[in-house]
C-alpha positions in Angstrom: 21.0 -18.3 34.7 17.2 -18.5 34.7 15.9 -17.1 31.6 13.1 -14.5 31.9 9.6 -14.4 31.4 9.3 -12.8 27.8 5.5 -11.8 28.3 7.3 -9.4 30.7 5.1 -9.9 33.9 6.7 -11.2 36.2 5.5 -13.9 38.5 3.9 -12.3 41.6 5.0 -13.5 45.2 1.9 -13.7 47.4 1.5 -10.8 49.3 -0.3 -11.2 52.4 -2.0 -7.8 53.9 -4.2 -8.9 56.1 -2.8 -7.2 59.0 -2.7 -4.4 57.2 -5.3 -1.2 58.1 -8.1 -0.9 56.6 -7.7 2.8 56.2 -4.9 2.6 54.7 -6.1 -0.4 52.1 -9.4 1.4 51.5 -7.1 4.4 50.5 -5.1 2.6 48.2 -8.3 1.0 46.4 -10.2 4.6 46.1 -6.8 5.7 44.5 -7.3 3.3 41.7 -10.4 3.6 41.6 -10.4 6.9 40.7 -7.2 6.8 38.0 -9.2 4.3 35.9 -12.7 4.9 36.6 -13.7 2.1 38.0 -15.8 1.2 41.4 -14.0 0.8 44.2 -15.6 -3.2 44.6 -13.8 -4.1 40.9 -10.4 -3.2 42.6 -8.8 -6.1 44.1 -5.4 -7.3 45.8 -3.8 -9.3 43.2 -5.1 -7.0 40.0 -1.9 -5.9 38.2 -1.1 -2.4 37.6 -0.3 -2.5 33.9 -2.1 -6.1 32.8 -5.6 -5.3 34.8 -5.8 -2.2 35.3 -4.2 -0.7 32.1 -2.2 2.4 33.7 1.2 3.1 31.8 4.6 4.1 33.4 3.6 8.0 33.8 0.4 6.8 35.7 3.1 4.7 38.0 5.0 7.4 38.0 1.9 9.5 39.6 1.5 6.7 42.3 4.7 7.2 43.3 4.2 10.9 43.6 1.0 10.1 45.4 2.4 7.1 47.9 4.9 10.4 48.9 2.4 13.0 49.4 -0.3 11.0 50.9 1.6 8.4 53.2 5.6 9.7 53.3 7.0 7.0 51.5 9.9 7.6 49.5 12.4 5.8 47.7 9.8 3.6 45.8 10.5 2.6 42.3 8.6 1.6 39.5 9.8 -2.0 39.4 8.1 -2.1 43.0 4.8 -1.5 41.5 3.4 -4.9 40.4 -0.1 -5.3 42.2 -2.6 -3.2 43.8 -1.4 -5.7 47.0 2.3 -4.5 46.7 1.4 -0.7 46.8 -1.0 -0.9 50.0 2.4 -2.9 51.1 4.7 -0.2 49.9 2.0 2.7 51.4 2.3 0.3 55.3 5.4 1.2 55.3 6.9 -2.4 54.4 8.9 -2.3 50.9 12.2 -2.7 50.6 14.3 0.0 49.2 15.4 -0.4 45.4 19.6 -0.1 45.1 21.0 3.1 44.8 24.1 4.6 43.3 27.1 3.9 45.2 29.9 6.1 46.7 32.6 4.7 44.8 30.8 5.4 41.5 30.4 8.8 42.2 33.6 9.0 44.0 35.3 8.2 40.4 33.5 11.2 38.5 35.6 13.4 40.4 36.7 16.7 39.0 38.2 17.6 35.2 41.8 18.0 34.8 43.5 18.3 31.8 40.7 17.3 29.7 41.1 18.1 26.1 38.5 20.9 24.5 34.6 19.9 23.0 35.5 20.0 19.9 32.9 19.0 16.7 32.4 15.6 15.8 36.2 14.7 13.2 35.1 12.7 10.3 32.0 11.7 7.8 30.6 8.7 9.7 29.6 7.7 13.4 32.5 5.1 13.5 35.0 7.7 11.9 33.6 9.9 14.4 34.0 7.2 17.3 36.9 6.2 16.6 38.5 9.3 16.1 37.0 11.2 19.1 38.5 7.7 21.6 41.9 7.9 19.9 41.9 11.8 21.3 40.4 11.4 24.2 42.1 8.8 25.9 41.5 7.9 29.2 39.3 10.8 29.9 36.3 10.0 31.3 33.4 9.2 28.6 29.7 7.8 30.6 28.7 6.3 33.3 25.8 5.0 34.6 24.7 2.9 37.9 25.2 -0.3 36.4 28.2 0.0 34.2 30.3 2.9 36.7 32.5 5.1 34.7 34.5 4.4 31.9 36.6 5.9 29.5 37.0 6.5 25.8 39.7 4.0 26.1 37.7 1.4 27.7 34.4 1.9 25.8 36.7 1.7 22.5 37.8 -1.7 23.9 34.4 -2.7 25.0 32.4 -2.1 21.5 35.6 -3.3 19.3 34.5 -6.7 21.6 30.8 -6.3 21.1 31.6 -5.8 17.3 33.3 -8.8 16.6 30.1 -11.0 18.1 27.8 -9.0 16.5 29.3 -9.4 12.8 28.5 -12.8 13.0 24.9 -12.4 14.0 22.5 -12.8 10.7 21.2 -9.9 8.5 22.5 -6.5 7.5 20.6 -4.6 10.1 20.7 -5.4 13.7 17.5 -4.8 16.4 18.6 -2.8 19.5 16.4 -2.5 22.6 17.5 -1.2 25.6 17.0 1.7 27.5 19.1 4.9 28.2 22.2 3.6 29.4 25.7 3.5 29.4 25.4 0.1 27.5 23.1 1.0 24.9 25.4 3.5 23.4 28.7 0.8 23.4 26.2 -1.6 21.9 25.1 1.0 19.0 28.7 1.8 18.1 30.0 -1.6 18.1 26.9 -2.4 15.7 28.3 0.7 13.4 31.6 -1.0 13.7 30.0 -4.5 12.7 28.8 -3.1 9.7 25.2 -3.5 10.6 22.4 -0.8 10.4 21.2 -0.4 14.3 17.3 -0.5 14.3 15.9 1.2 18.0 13.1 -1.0 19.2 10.4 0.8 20.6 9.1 -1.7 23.8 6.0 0.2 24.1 4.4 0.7 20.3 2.1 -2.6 21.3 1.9 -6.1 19.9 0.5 -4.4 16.6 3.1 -2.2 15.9 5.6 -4.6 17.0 5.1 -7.0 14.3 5.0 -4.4 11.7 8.2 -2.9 12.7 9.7 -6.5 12.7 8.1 -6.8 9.0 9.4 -3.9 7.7 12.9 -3.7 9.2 13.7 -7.4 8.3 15.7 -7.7 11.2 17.2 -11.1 12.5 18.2 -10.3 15.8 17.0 -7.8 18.6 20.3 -7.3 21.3 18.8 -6.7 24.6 19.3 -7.6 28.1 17.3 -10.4 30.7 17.4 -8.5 33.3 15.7 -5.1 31.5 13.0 -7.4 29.9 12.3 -9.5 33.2 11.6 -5.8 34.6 9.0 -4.7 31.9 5.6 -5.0 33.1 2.5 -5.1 30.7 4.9 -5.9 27.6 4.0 -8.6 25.8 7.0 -9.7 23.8 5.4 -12.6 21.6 6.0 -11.1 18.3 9.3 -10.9 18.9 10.4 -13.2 21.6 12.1 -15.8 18.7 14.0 -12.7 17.9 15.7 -11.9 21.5 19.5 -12.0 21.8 20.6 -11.6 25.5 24.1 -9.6 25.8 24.4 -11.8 29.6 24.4 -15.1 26.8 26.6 -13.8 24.5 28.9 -12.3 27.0 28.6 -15.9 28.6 29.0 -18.0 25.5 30.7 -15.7 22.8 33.3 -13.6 24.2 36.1 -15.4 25.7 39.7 -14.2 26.5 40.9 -14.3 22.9 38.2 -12.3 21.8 39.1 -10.0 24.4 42.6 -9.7 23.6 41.9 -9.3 20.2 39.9 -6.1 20.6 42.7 -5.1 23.4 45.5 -5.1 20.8 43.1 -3.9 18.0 42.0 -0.6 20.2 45.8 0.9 19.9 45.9 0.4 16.5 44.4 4.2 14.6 41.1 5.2 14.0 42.1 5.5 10.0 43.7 1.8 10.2 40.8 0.3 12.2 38.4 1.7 9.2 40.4 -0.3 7.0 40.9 -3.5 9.1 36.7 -3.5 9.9 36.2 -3.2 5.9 34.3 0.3 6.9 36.6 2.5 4.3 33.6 2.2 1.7 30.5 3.6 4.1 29.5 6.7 2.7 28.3 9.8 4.7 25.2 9.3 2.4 24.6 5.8 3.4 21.6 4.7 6.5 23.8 5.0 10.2 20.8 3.8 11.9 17.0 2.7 11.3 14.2 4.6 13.7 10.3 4.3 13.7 7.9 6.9 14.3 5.8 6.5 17.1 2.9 4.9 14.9 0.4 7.9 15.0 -1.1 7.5 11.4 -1.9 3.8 12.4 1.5 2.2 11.9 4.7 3.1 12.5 7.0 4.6 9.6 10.9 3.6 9.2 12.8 6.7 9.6 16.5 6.1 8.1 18.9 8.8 9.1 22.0 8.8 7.4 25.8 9.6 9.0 25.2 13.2 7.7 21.5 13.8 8.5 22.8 12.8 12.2 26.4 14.3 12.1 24.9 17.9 10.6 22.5 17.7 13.5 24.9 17.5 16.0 27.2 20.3 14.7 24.5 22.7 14.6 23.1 21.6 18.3 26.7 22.0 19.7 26.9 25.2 18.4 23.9 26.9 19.7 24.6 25.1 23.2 28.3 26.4 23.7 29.2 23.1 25.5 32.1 23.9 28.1 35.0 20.6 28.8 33.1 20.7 32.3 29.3 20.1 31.4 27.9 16.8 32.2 25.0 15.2 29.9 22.1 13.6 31.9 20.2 11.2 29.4 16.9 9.0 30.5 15.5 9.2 27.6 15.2 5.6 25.7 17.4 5.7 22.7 14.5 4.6 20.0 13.3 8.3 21.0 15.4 10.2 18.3 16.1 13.7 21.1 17.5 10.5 23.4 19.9 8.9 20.7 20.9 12.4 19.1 20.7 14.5 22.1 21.6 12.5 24.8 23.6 9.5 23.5 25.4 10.6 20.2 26.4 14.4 20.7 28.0 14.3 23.9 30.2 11.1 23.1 31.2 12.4 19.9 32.1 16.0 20.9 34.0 15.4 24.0 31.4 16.3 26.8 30.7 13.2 30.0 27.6 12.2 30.1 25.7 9.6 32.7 22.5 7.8 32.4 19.5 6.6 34.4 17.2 4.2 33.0 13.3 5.3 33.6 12.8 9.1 32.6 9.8 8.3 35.1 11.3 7.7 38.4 11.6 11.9 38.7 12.9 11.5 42.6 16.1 9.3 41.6 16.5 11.5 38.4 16.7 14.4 40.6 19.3 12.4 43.5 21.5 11.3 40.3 21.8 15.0 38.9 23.4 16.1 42.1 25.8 12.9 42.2 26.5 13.2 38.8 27.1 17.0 38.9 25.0 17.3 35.7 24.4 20.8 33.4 22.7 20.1 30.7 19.1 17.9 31.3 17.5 17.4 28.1 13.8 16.0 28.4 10.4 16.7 27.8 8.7 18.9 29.5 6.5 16.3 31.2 9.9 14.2 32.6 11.8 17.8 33.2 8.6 19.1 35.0 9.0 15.6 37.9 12.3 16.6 37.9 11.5 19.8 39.2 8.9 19.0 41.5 10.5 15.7 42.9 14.0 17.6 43.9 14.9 18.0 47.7 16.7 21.5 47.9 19.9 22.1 45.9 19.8 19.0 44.4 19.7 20.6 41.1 22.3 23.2 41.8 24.8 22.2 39.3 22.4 22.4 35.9 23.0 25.1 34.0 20.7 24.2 31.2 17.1 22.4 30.7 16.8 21.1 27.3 12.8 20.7 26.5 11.3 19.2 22.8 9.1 17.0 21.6 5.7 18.6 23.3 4.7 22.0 24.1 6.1 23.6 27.4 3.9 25.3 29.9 4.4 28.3 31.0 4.1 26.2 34.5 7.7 25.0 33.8 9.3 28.3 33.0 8.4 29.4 35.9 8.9 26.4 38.2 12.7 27.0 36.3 12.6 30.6 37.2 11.8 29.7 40.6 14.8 27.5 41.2 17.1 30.7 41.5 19.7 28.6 40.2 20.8 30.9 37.2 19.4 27.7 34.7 18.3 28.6 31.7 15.2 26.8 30.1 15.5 26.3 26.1 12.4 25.1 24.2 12.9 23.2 20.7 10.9 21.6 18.2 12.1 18.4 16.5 10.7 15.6 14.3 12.2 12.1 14.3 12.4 13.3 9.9 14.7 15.5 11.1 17.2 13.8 13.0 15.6 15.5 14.9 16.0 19.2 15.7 14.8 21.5 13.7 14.6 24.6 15.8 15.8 25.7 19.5 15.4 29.0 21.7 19.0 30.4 22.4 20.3 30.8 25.9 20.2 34.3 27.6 17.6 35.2 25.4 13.8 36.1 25.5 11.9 32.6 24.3 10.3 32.8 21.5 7.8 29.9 20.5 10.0 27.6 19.5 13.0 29.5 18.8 14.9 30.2 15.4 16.0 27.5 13.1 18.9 25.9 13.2 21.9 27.0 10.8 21.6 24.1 8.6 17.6 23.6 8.4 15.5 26.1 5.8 11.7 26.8 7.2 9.1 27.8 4.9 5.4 28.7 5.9 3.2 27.9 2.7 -0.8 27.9 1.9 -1.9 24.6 2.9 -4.2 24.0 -0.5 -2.4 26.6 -2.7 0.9 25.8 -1.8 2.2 29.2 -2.5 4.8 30.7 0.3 3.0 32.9 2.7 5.0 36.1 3.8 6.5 36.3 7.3 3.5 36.4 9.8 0.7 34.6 8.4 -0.1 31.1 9.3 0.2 28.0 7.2 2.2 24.8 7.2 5.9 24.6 8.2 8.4 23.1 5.4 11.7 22.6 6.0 14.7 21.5 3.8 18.4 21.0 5.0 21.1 18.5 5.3 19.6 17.2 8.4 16.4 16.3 6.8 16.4 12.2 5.8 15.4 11.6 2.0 12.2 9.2 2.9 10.2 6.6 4.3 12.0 2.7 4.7 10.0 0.0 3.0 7.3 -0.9 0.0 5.9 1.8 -1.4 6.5 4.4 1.2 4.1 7.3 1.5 5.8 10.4 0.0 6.5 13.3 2.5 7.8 16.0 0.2 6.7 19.0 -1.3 8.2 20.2 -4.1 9.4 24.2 -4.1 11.6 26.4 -6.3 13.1 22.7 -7.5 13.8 21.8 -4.6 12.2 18.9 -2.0 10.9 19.9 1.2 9.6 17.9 4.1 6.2 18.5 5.0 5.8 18.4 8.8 2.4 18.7 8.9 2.5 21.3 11.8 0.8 24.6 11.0 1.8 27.9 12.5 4.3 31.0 11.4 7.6 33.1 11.9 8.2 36.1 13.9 10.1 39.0 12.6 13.4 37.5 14.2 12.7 34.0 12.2 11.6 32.3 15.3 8.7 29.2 14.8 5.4 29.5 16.6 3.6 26.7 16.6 -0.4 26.9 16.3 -1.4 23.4 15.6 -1.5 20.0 13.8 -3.3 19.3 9.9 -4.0 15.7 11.6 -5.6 15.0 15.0 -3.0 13.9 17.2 -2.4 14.3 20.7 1.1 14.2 22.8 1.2 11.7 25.8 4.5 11.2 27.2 6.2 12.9 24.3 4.9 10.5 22.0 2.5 11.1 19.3 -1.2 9.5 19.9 -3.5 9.8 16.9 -7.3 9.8 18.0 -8.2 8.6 14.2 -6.5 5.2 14.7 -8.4 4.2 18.1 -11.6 5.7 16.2 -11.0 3.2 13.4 -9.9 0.2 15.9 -13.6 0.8 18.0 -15.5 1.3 14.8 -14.7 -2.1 13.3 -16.0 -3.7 16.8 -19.3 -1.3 17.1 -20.0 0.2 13.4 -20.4 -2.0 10.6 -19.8 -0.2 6.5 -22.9 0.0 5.9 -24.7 2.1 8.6 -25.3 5.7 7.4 -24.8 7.7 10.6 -22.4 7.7 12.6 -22.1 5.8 16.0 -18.3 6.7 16.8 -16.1 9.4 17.8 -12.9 10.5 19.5 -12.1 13.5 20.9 -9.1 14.8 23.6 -9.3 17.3 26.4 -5.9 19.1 26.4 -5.6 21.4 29.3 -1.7 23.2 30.1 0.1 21.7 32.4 -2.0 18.6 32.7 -2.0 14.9 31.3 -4.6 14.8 28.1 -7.8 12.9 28.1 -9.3 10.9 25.6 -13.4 10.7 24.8 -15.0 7.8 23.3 -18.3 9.7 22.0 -20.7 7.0 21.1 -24.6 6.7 20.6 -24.0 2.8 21.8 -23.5 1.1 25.3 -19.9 1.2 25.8 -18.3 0.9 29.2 -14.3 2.4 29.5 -13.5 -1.3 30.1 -14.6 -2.6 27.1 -13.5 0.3 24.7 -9.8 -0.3 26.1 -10.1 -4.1 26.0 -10.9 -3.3 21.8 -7.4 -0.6 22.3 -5.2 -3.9 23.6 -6.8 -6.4 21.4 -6.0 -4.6 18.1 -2.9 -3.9 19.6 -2.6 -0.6 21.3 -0.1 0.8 24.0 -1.6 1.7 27.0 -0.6 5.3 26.3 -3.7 5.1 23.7 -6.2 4.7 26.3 -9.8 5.5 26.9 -10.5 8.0 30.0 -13.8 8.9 29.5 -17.2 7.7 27.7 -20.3 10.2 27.1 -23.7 8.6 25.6 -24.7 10.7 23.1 -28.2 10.6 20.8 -26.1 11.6 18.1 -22.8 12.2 16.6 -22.6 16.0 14.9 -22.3 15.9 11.7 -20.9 19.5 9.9 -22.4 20.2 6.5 -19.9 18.4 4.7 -20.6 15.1 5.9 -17.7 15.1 8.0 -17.6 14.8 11.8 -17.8 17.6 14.1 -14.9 17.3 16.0 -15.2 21.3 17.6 -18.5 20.2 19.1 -17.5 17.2 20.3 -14.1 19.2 21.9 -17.0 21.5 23.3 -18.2 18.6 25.2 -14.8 17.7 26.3 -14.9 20.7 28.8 -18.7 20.2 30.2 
C-alpha cells in the first residue's frame, strides 16, 4: 500500500476548465475573493483552499453551503475541496459524488428487542467499566459508523482485546491517539486502557507550534492513526510528528495474524474480573490518569489535562442522570475525540451505560450529518451550537424526526438556534451546558422540559461558587464575580514541569478557577457574563487574541519602542462567525499578518480578517491598552 503524504496535501490532478463558463468561473473567484479579502486577480485555478488561501474546515463548510444555494449542487464533501479549480469544477456540475452509507448498514440497525436496561457505568475504571458493561451486553448492538458497520459489545470486546495485545508492545507508558469521531477511535482507546497505556488525544489542528509542544510534554513514543484519515487532511502539516505515526492498516497488516486473533477470541469469554487479572490491570486505581487531553492552546500553549477513571466515571453518572437515557435512544457523535464533550459525551457515556451510538467523521459536513441522523434513527445530538446550527439548516424535511434531544456546550447558543429548534415542531428539546476540558468536562446543563436558564444548574457532583475577583471573598447569590467549582469531576492539575497552578483555596478546600465571570439565579442556575482573559470561541475552540498579538509584535515592534504599534481585537456578533482586527499604526496587509500567524505556528482558526491603519493605539490611563475603544472600532 502506498504510503501517504504526511504534509497532508495531497497531490492535485490537473484540472482542466477551460471549457468551463466564464460566469460561472468569475463567480467562483469573487466568492473567494471576498472570504479572504483578497482581489479577485490574486485568485487563481490551482491556489489551494487551506495552503493558499488559509480558510479552515468551517469556511469549507460555508462553500459547500454556498455551491448549494448559489448553483444546486449537493452532495459535495469536504475532501472534494482541494483547489479553487476543483470547486468551479464541482459548481459546473462535474464532481463525482463522495460514498454514502449503504442499505445493508442501516438495514442492520434495525429495531431493539430485548435489549437489557441503561444502567450506570459497573466498576472504578474505564476497562472495569468496559469490560463489565460487554460481558452484559452481549451481542447487543454497541456503534456503528460508515466505515466499520455495526458491531456489538461482543465483537468490539474481541476487536480491542486484539488492538491491546499490539499495542502493549509499542514503546512508552502513554500512547498518542489521533483519529477522528469514529467507531474505531473508541475500540482503539479502550484497547489502549487495556494495554496499560495512558491514551493521549492528538489535536490535528493546534498547528506545527503546538504540536511539538504537546509531543514535548506528553513524552509519547507513538501516535496510532490511520493512512487513509491523514492522506485526507488538507493544510496539516504533520512534520513534527510524522517520525511518530503508527498506521493501524500496517499493524493490522504486519502485527495481527490468526494467532493473535484467536487469542483475543478465546480471551473475550473469559470474565471481566479474570481478564483484569490476566492484563495485570487489578492494581489501576480510580485515582490514577485514564487518559491525557490538551487544552486548545489559548494562553499560548496548550496545557495537559489528565483526567482520572473517577473525574471521567463521576461525569458520566451525573450526565446520565439528568438525560434520562431510554434502551432505545441512539447517540450521534462527530465530534473529534481530543474535544473532551466528544470523548465524554459522545464516545465514553453511551458505550459504558448501555445506549447505541453511530458516528460520522466531519462535524462540518452538516448535509450528510443531517442524512445519517435519519438512517441512524438518532435522539440525542450533542454538538456545538455552530455544528448543531448546519445541522438544522442543511436538513431536507423530516430528516430529523427521530431526535428527541440537542445537546449544545462549549460556546454560547443563540437565541437563533432555540428557535430554529422550536421551529422544527418535532417535540426536541434543546439543552444548553457549560463545560471545561478541567472538568471532564461538564460542569452545568439546562434540564429537559424546563424553562432554560443561562447555563442551567450544576451538576449533582460539581460545587459552584461566585467570589470577588481581587478580594476573593464569596459573593451572595446574584452578584457577579468569577465561577469556582470543586467536585469529584474536577482533575487535580496541570501535566508537566512546573505547571501553572489553577486553584483557589476556600474554606480548606481547593477550587478550580475557571476564569469565567458571571452569577447564580435564585434556582442555582449559571449565567455566564464573560471571560477575565480575552478569548474568543471559533468552532468551539478557544482563540486567545493575546497570543497572535504577541506572535505580530515580535515581527513589527521591537522592546524598546515606547508606544505601542499593535493590537487585537474581535467583533462578536450572535449568530455569526467572529472576526479578528489587527489594529496597527504600520503597513500591514491581511496577507502578511497571517503569513506571521502560520510561521510561528498558528491554526488557521487564529486568522486575521480585517486590518485598520490607525495613527495611534489608545492607551487608558494605566498604561494599558484600550481594548473597549478598539472593540468600538470593531462595529464602524
Amino acid at each position: 500500500m502506498k504510503e501517504p503524504e504526511i504534509a497532508g496535501i495531497k497531490k492535485q490532478e490537473f484540472i482542466n476548465i477551460s471549457d468551463i463558463p466564464n460566469s460561472i468561473k468569475n463567480g467562483v473567484i469573487d466568492e473567494f475573493a471576498r472570504m479572504t479579502n483578497r482581489s479577485p486577480e490574486t485568485i487563481k485555478p490551482e491556489m489551494l483552499l487551506g495552503k493558499d488561501l488559509g480558510l479552515d474546515s468551517l469556511e469549507m463548510a460555508d462553500v459547500i453551503d454556498w455551491l448549494d444555494l448559489k448553483f444546486d449542487v449537493q452532495d459535495v464533501s469536504l475532501v472534494d475541496l482541494t483547489t479553487v479549480g476543483a470547486v468551479i469544477t464541482i459548481a459546473a456540475g462535474k464532481n463525482t459524488k463522495s460514498e454514502d452509507e449503504t442499505d445493508e448498514q442501516i438495514s442492520q440497525w434495525g429495531t431493539v428487542r430485548n435489549r437489557p436496561p441503561v444502567l450506570p457505568p459497573e466498576g472504578k475504571t474505564i476497562q472495569e467499566c468496559f469490560l463489565n458493561i460487554c460481558d452484559r451486553m452481549k451481542n447487543c448492538q454497541a456503534i456503528a459508523d460508515n466505515l466499520s458497520g455495526v458491531l456489538s459489545y461482543k465483537k468490539t470486546k474481541i476487536a480491542a482485546l486484539v488492538l491491546a495485545s499490539v499495542i502493549k508492545k509499542l514503546p512508552g507508558d502513554k500512547i498518542g491517539i489521533m483519529l477522528p469521531a469514529s467507531a474505531g477511535a473508541n475500540i482503539i482507546f479502550f484497547a489502549a486502557l487495556l494495554a496499560g497505556k495512558v491514551p493521549v488525544m492528538i489535536n490535528w489542528t493546534l498547528g506545527e507550534r503546538n504540536l511539538r509542544h504537546v509531543i514535548e510534554i506528553s513524552e509519547i513514543k507513538a501516535i496510532l492513526t490511520s493512512m487513509k484519515f491523514v492522506d485526507n487532511l488538507d493544510n496539516v502539516a504533520f512534520d513534527e510528528i510524522e517520525h511518530l505515526l503508527v498506521f493501524l492498516e500496517n499493524l493490522k497488516r504486519k502485527k495481527i495474524n490468526l494467532k493473535t486473533k484467536l487469542a483475543a477470541l478465546l480471551n473475550s469469554s473469559k470474565s471481566a474480573a479474570s481478564l483484569i487479572k490476566k492484563l495485570q490491570l487489578q492494581n489501576v486505581s480510580e485515582e490514577n490518569t485514564a487518559i491525557l487531553l490538551f487544552t486548545s492552546g489559548s494562553e499560548a500553549m496548550p496545557k495537559g489535562v489528565p483526567l482520572s477513571h473517577k473525574n471521567l466515571l463521576t461525569n458520566i453518572n451525573d450526565c446520565s442522570t439528568i438525560l434520562n437515557f431510554t434502551d432505545e435512544d441512539v447517540i450521534y457523535g462527530f465530534l473529534p475525540p481530543f474535544h473532551s464533550f466528544g470523548l465524554t459525551i459522545t464516545a465514553l457515556l453511551p458505550f459504558l451505560i448501555g445506549l447505541r451510538s453511530a458516528y460520522y467523521p466531519n462535524p462540518t459536513e452538516s448535509r450528510k450529518l443531517a442524512r445519517g441522523i435519519k438512517n441512524w434513527k438518532a435522539t440525542i445530538i450533542p454538538g456545538t451550537p455552530t455544528f448543531v446550527n448546519g445541522i438544522i439548516k442543511a436538513a431536507k424535511e423530516k430528516q430529523l424526526n427521530s431526535v428527541r434531544i440537542f445537546v449544545v456546550g462549549a460556546e454560547k447558543a443563540p437565541e437563533e438556534l432555540f428557535r430554529a429548534v422550536e421551529n422544527l415542531k418535532t417535540g426536541a428539546n434543546l439543552l444548553e451546558g457549560y463545560g471545561i476540558t478541567e472538568c471532564s468536562p461538564v460542569v452545568s446543563i439546562t434540564r429537559p422540559n424546563e424553562k432554560p436558564e443561562g447555563v442551567g444548574r450544576p451538576l449533582d457532583s460539581v460545587k459552584v461558587c461566585v467570589i470577588d475577583v481581587d478580594s476573593q471573598e464569596v459573593l451572595p447569590q446574584g452578584e457577579r464575580g468569577l465561577f469556582i467549582v470543586c467536585g469529584d469531576s474536577i482533575f487535580k492539575g496541570y501535566y508537566g514541569k512546573n505547571p501553572p497552578n489553577p486553584f483557589i483555596e476556600l474554606d480548606g478546600k481547593l477550587w478550580y478557577n475557571t476564569g469565567d465571570l458571571g452569577f447564580l439565579t435564585e434556582n442555582g442556575s449559571l449565567i455566564i457574563s464573560g471571560r477575565l482573559k480575552r478569548f474568543i470561541k471559533i468552532g468551539g475552540e478557544m482563540i486567545s487574541l493575546p497570543a497572535i498579538e504577541t506572535a505580530l509584535r515580535k515581527k513589527w515592534q521591537s522592546g524598546d519602542e515606547e508606544m505601542e504599534k499593535i493590537a487585537v481585537s474581535a467583533k462578536e456578533e450572535e449568530g455569526k462567525r467572529p472576526e479578528i482586527y489587527l489594529f496597527t499604526t504600520e503597513k500591514i496587509s491581511v496577507d502578511e499578518a497571517n503569513n506571521i500567524l502560520r510561521e510561528t505556528g498558528f491554526g488557521n482558526l487564529s486568522r486575521i480578517n480585517y486590518v485598520k491603519k490607525i495613527d495611534a493605539i489608545p492607551i487608558l490611563g494605566t498604561g494599558k491598552t484600550d481594548y473597549q475603544s478598539l472593540k468600538s472600532e470593531t462595529a464602524s
